[in-house]
C-alpha positions as CSV (number, residue, x, y, z in Angstrom):
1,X,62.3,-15.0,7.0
2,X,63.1,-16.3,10.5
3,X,61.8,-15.2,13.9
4,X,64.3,-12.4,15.4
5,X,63.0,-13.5,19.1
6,X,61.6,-16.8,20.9
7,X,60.2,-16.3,24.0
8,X,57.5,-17.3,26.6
9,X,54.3,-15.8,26.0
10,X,53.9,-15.2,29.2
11,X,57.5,-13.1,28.7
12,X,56.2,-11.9,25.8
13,X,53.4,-10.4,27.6
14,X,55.0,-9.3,30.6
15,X,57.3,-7.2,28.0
16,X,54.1,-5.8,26.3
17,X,52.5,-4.7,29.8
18,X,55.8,-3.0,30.3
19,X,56.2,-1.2,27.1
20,X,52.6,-0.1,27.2
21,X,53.1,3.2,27.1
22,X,55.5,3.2,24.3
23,X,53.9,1.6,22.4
24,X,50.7,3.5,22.4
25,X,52.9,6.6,22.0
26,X,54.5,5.2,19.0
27,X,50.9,3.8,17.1
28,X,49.2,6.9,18.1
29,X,52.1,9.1,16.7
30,X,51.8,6.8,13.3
31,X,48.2,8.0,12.9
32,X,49.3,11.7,13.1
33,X,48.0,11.8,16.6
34,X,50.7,14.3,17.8
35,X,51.9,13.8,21.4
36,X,54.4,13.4,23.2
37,X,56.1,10.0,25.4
38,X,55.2,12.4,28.2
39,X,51.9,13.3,27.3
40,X,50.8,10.0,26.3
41,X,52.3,8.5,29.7
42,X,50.4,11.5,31.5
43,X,47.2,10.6,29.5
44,X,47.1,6.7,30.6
45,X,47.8,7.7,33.9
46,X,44.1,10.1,34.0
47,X,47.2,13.0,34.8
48,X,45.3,16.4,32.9
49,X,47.3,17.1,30.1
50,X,47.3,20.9,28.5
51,X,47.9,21.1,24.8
52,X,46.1,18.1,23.6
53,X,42.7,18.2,21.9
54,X,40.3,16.4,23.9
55,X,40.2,13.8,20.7
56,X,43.3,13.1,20.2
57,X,43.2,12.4,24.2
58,X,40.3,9.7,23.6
59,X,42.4,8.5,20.5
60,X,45.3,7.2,23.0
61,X,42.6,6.1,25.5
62,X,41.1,3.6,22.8
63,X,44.4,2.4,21.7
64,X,45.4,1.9,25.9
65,X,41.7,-0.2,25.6
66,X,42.6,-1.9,22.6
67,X,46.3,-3.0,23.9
68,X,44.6,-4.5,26.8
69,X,42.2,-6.2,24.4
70,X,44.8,-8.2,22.5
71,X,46.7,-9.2,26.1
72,X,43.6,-10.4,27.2
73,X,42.3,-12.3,24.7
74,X,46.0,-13.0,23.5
75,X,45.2,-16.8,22.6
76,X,41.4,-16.2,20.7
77,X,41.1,-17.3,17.2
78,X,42.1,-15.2,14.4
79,X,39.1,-14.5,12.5
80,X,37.6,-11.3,10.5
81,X,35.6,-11.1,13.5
82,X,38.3,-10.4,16.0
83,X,39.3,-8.3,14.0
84,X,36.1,-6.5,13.8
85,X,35.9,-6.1,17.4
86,X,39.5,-4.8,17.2
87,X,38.5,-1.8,15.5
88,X,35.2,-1.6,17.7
89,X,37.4,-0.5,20.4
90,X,40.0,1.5,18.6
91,X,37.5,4.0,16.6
92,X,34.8,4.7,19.5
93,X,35.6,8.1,19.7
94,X,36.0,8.9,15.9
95,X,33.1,7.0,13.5
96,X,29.3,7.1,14.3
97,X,28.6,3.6,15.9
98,X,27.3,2.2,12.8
99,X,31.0,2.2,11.1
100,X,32.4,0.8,14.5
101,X,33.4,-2.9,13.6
102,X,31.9,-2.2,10.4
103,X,33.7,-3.4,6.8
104,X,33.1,0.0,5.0
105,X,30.5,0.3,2.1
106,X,31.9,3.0,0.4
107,X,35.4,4.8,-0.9
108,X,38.3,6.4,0.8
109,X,40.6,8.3,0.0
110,X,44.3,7.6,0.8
111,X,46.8,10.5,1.4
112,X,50.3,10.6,-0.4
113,X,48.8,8.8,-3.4
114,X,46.7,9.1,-6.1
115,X,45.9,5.0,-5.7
116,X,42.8,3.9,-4.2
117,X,41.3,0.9,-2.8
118,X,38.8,-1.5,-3.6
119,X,35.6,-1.3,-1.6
120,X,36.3,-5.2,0.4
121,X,34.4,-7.7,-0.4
122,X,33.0,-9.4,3.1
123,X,34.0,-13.3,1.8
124,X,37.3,-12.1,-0.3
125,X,38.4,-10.9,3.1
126,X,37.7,-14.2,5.2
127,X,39.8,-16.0,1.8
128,X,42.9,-13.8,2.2
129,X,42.9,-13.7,5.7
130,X,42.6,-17.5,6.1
131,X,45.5,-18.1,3.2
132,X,47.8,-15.6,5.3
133,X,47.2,-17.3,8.5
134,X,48.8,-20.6,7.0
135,X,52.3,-18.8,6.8
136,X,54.6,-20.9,8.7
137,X,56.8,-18.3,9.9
138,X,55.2,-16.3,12.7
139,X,56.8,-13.0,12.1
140,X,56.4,-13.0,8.6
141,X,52.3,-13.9,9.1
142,X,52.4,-11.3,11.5
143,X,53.7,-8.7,8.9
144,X,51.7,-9.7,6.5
145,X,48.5,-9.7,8.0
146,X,49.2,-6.5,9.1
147,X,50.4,-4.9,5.7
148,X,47.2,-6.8,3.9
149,X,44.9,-5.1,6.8
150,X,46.4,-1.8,5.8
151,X,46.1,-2.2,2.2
152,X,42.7,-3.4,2.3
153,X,41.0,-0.4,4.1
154,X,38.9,-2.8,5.6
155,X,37.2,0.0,7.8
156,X,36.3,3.8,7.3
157,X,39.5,4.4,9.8
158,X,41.9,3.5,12.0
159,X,42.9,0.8,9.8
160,X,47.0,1.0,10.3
161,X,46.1,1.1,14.1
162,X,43.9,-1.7,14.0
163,X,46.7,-3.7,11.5
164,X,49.3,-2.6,14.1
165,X,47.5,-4.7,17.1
166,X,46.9,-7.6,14.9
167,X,50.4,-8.2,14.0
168,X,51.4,-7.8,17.8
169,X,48.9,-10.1,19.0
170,X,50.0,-12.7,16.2
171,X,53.7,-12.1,17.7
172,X,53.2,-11.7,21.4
173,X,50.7,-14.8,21.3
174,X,53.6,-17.2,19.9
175,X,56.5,-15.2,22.0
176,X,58.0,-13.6,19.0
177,X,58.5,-9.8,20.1
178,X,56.7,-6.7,20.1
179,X,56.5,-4.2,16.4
180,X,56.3,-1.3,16.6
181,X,57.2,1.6,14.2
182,X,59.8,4.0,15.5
183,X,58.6,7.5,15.6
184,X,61.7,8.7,14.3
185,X,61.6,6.4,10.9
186,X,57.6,7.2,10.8
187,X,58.6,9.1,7.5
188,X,60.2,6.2,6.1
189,X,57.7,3.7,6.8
190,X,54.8,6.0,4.9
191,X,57.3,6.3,2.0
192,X,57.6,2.5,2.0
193,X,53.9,2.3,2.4
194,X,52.4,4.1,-0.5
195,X,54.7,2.5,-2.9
196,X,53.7,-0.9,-1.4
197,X,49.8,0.4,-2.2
198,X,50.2,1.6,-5.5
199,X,52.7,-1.9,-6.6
200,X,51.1,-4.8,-3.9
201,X,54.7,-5.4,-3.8
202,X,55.2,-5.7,0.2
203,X,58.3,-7.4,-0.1
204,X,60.9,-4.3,0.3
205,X,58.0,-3.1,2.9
206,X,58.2,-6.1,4.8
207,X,62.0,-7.0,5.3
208,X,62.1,-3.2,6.3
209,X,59.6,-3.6,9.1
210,X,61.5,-6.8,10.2
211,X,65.1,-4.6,10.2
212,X,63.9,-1.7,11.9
213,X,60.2,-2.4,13.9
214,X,60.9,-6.0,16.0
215,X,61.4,-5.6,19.9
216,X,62.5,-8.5,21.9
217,X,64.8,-10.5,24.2
């Protein structure tokens, strides 16, 4: 795999800050959070919005928090504590503060599929994590990370959100682009999803993301 974009970071992060709002619209839309560009640009923008459940209004907020996170701390360590802190900010509104930051204790259940995860193991997770993050290619470590995130359930929720910042801060921090899943292929990419849970295959899963998901100059 090579890198579809090489930029500045400081490009990089200037074409993050402008695509802000799309990209919140289009992580919050992969969650089954269902507004609109409008709405979500209305939301960011403290503009009152009718027709959107007050959660799914402090859903958007935490992801807005979260993107501002990873562009602030665009050049910190990737550790399992970053990410940690990740999800702190992104699941505020939605788990009882015990679960925020929290690797889960207990199962979940995954929808579309009859497959479930294992419940993570603290030190398997530091392992993985540190093996992925020795991929040369940046793209493909940031595509990785983020599919292993997702398949690991590491938290109680939010966890595609959560993967979602990761891989962009792996990216943005080494001027490689911007992912983000199209609303419009949102279908696709679950399809591609659940077969990659129930095979750990993510090959098919991961050129996919790299043909359709990469924004850059």
């Amino acid at each position: 795999m090579k890198d579809k974009y090489n930029m500045l970071q400081k490009d990089n992060i200037l074409i993050a800050k402008r695509l802000l709002v799309d990209a919140v619209y289009k992580s919050a839309n992969l969650e089954g959070i269902a507004v609109t560009f409008a709405q979500t640009n209305d939301i960011l923008n403290d503009v009152n919005v009718e027709n959107v459940k007050p959660s799914e209004i402090g859903k958007v907020c935490c992801l807005r928090d979260a993107w501002k996170y990873i562009i602030e701390n665009i050049n910190a360590q990737m550790h399992l504590g970053f990410i940690e802190e990740l999800h702190t900010l992104i699941a505020k509104t939605e788990l009882d503060y015990q679960d925020l930051g929290r690797i889960r204790t207990s199962d979940v259940l995954i929808s579309g599929t009859n497959w479930r995860p294992e419940i993570p193991n603290p030190e398997e997770l530091h392992k993985e994590l540190n093996e992925i993050m020795k991929i040369e290619n940046v793209t493909e470590r940031a595509i990785t990370t983020m599919l292993w995130i997702m398949r690991s359930q590491i938290f109680k929720d939010g966890n595609k959100r959560v993967a979602t910042l990761i891989a962009n801060k792996i990216l943005i921090e080494n001027g490689k682009g911007i992912l983000n899943v199209p609303v419009e292929l949102d279908g696709k990419f679950k399809t591609l999803l659940v077969k990659f849970y129930e095979t750990n295959d993510m090959e098919e899963m991961k050129n996919w993301i790299y043909d359709n998901c990469i924004q850059g100059v």
